[in-house]
C-alpha positions as CSV (number, residue, x, y, z in Angstrom):
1,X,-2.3,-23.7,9.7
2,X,-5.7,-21.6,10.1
3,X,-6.0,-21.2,14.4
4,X,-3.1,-22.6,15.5
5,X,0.1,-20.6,17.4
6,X,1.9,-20.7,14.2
7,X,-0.9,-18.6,12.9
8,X,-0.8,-16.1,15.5
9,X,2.9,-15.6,15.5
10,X,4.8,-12.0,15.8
11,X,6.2,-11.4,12.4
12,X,9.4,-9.3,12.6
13,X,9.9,-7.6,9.1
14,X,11.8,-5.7,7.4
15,X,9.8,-2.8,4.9
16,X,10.4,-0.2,2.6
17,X,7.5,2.4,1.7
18,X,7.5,4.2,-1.6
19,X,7.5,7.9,-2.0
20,X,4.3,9.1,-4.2
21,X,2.2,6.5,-3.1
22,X,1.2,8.1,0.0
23,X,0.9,11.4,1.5
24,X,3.1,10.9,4.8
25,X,4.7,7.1,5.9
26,X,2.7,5.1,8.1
27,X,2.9,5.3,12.0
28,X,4.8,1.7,12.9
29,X,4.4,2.0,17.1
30,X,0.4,3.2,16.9
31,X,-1.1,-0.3,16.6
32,X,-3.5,1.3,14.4
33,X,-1.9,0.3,10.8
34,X,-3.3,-2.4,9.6
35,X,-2.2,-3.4,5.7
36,X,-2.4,-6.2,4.1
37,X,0.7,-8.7,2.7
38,X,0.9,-10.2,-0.6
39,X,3.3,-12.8,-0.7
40,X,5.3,-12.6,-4.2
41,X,3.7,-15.3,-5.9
42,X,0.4,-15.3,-4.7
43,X,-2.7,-13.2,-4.9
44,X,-4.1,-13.6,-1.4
45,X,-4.7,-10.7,0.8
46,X,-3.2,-11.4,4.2
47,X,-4.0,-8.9,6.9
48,X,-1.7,-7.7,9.5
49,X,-1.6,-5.2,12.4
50,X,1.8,-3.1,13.0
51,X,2.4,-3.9,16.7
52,X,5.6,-1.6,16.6
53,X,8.6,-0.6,14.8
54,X,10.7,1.7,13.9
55,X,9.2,5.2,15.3
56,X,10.0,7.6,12.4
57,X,9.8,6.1,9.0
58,X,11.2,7.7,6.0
59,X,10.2,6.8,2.6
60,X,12.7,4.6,0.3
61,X,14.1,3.9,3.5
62,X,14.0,0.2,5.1
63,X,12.1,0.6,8.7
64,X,11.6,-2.8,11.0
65,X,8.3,-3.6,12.4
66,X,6.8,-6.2,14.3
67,X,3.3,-7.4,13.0
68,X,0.1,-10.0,13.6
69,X,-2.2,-11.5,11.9
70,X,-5.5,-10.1,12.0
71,X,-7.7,-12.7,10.9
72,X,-5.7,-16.2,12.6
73,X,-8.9,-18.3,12.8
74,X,-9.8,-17.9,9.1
75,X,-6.6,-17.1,7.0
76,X,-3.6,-19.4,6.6
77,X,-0.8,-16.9,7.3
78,X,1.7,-19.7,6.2
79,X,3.1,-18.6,3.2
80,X,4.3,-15.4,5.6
81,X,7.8,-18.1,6.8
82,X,10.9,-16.7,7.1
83,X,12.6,-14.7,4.6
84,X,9.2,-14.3,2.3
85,X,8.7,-11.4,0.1
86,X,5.9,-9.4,0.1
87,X,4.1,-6.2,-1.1
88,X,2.2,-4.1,1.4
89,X,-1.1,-2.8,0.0
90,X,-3.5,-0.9,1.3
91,X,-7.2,-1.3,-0.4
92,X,-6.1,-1.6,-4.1
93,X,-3.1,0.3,-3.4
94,X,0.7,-0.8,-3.4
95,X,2.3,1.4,-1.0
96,X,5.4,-0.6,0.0
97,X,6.9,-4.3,0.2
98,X,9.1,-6.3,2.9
99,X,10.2,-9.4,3.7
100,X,9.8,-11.5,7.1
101,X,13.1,-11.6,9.1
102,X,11.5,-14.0,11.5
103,X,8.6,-15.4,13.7
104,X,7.7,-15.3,17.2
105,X,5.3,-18.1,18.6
106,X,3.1,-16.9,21.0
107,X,4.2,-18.8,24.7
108,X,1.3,-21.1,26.5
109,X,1.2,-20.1,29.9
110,X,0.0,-23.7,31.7
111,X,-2.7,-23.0,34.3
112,X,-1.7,-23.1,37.7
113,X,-2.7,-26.5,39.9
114,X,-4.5,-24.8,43.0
């Protein structure tokens, strides 16, 4: 559900990216890739930040990678639960799919009594 933890989880995934649809694979560890997942069966963009992964991807090779939700407040993420399918696009462009291994909740820290 849109702004709750279950919205903000880690998604650990598995991807493949495929040769020809890019010029070199996409830097996992950076923090600075940022796709989008398209659930098979749906049309909704869902946006999502590599956190890390594997360092050296190869294309037509599966790589693991750990990404977040970039837009938690105002996208339902939901249909991103375990074992979902997905193709990675980037703009307009299919470059890849994947499918969630798991999720990682986010841990409240409870405020300290003084």
């Amino acid at each position: 559900m849109i702004g709750t933890d279950e919205n903000r989880a880690v998604l650990h995934v598995e991807v493949i990216f495929w040769g020809g649809k890019r010029k070199a694979p996409p830097s996992l560890v950076s923090g600075k890739y940022r796709p989008h997942f398209v659930v098979t069966g749906t049309n909704e963009y869902l946006g999502v930040c590599f956190l890390d992964g594997t360092e050296r991807c190869a294309f037509d090779e599966t790589a693991l990678g750990n990404a977040q939700s970039l837009y938690p407040d105002t996208v339902d993420y939901g249909p991103l639960e375990n074992n979902a399918e997905f193709l990675i696009y980037e703009g307009a462009n299919v470059v890849g799919k994947g499918r969630v291994l798991g999720r990682t909740v986010p841990h409240q820290v409870k405020k300290q009594r003084k």
